[in-house]
N, C-alpha and C positions, 0 to 999 in steps of 0.2 A: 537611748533605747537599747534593749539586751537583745542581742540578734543570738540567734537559737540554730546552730548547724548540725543538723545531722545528717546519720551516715549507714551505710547496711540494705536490709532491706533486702527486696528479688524472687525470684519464683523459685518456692520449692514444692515438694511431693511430701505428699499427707503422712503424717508421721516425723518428718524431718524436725529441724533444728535455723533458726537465725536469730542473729544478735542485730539489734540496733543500738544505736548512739546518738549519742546527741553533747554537744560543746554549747557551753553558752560562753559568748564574750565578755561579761561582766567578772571579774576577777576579786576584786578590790573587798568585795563581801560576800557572805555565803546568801545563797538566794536560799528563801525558807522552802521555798515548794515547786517540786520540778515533777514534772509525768509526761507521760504517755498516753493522747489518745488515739485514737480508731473513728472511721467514718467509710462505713460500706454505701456503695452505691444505691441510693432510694432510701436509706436508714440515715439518725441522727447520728449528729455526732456521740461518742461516748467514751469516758475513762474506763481507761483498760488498767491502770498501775501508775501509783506514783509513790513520790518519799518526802517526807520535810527533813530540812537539816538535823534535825533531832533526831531521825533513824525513825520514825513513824511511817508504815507503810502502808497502801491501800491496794486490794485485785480485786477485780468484779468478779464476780461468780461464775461467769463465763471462762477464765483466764486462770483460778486457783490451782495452783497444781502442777500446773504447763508453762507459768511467763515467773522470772523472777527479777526485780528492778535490784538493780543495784546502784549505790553513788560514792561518787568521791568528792564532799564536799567541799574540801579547800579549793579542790578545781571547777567546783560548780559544772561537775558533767556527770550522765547517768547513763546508763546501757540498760537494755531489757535483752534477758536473752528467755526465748521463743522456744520450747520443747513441745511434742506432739502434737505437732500442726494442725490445723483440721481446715477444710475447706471455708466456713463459716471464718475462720480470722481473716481470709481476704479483706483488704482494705487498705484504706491511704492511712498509714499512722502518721502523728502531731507529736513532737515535742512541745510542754507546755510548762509556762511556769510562774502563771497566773496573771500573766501583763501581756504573755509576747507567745505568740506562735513561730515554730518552725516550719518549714517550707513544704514539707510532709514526703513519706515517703510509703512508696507501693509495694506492700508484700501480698504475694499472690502464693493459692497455695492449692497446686493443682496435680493430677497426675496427667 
């Protein structure tokens, strides 16, 4: 099983900036599909951004503009970095990569 570690995250003030990350342990092959989701409190879960190996990329409408995925596929690891924050992206983001969840992590975004 591909354990999915990520990293980042933390409270920032509306407008700001953060990077997330995310390692997967599987090395040996490129995993085809790795993302980002998001899961606010009382709301479903939902894809915020991802990429397949092939450089094909996905943002919600929510996120265009503001979040931009990036990957390093030999290493089978990706970073989202987070530009003008808004209150509404509050949530526990998911590394995901279609098999395996990561342990999630809480960006808050408050003044």
């Amino acid at each position: 099983q591909v354990q999915l570690v990520e990293s980042g995250g933390g409270l920032v003030q509306p407008g700001g900036s953060l990077r997330l990350s995310c390692v997967a342990s599987e090395t040996r092959f490129a995993i085809y599909f790795m993302g980002w989701y998001r899961q606010a409190p009382g709301k479903r879960r939902e894809r915020v951004a991802s990429v397949t190996s092939e450089g094909e990329t996905y943002y919600s409408d929510s996120v265009k503009g503001r979040f931009v995925i990036f990957r390093n596929t030999t290493e089978n690891t990706i970073e989202l970095q987070m530009s003008n924050l808004k209150s509404e992206d509050t949530a526990v983001y998911y590394c995901f990569d279609a098999n395996n969840w990561g342990q999630g992590l809480q960006v808050t975004v408050s003044s």
